[in-house]
C-alpha positions in Angstrom: 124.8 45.6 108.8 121.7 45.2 110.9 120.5 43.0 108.5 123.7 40.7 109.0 123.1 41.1 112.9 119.3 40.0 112.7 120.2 36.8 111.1 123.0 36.1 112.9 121.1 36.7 116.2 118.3 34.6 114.4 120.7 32.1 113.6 122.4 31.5 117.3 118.6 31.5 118.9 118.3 28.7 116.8 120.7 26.8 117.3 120.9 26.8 121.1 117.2 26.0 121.0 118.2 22.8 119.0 120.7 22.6 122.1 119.0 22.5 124.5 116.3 20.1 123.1 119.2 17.6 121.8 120.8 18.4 125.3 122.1 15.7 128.0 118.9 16.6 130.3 116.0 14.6 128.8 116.3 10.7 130.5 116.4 8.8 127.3 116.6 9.0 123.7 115.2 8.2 120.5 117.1 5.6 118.2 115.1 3.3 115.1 111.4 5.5 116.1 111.8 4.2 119.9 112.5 5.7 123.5 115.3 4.4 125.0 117.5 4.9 127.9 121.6 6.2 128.5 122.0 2.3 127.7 120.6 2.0 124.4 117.7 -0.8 125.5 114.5 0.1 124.0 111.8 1.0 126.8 108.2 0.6 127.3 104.8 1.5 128.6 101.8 -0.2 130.2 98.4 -0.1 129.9 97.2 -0.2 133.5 99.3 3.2 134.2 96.7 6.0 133.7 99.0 8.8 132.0 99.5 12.4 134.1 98.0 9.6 137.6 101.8 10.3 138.7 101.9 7.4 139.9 103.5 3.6 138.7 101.0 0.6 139.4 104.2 -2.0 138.1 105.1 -3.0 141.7 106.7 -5.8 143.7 107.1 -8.8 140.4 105.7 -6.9 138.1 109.2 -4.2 139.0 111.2 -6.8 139.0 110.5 -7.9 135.0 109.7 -4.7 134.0 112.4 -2.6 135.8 111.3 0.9 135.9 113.2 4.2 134.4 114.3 5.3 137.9 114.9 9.3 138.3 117.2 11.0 141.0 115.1 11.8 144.1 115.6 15.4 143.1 114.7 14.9 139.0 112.3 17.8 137.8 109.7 17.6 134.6 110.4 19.1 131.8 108.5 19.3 128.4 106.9 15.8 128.4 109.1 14.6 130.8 107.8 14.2 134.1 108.7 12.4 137.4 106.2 9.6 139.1 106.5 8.8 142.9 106.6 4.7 143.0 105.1 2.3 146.2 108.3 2.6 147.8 108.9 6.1 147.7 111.5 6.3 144.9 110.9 8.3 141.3 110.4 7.2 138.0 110.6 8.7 134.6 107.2 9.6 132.5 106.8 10.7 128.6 103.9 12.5 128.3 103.0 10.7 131.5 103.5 7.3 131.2 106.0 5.8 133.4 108.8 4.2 131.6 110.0 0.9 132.0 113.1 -1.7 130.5 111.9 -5.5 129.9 114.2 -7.9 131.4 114.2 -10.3 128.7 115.3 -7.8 126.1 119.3 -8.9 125.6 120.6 -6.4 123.7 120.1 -2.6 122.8 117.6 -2.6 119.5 115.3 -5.9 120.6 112.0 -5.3 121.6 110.8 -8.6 122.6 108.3 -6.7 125.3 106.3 -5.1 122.6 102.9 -6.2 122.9 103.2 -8.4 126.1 100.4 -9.6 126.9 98.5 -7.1 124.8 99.1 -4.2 127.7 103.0 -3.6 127.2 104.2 -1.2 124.2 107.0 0.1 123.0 107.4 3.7 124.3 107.7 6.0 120.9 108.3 9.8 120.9 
């Protein structure tokens, strides 16, 4: 009988640590080996962003091609998930601390057209 319980108890730790990893709370997903957000469109890093900086240095045009991941003002990290403060004041989404960022000319969910952009944009992977 405590046998059964054990492995129940094992089994139940298990999968609510699978729930709460597969869980609505991290920003984006993974589909095909790539992030990408609640809307399916693959996103992407940048060089010039020094990872764990905490900070976005895709500003003004730059923003406006590659719009940024944007968090709630009140979004907290979690696991490799963290929150960068932008120019204006506003947050933005970081894996493993690299901002996160869509690419305007991507059309549809699954294109990656901004991978390798100008050798300093790539396509964010888990």
């Amino acid at each position: 009988m405590k046998l059964k319980f054990l492995a129940a108890l094992s089994l139940t730790g298990l999968l609510l640590q699978g729930c709460a990893t597969a869980g609505g709370t991290a920003p984006a997903k993974v589909a095909d080996g790539a992030l990408v957000g609640s809307n399916g469109m693959t996103l992407y890093t940048f060089d010039k962003d020094a990872a764990g900086s905490g900070k976005s240095v895709c500003n003004g045009p730059c923003a406006t091609n590659w719009p940024p991941l944007m968090a709630a003002a009140d979004a907290k990290a979690d696991g490799d998930w963290s929150v960068v403060t932008r120019d204006d004041g506003s947050k933005q989404w970081a894996y493993k601390g690299k901002p996160l960022y869509y690419w305007t000319k991507d059309g549809k969910p699954g294109d990656r057209t901004g991978d390798g952009f100008n050798q300093v944009w790539h396509t964010a992977t888990p």
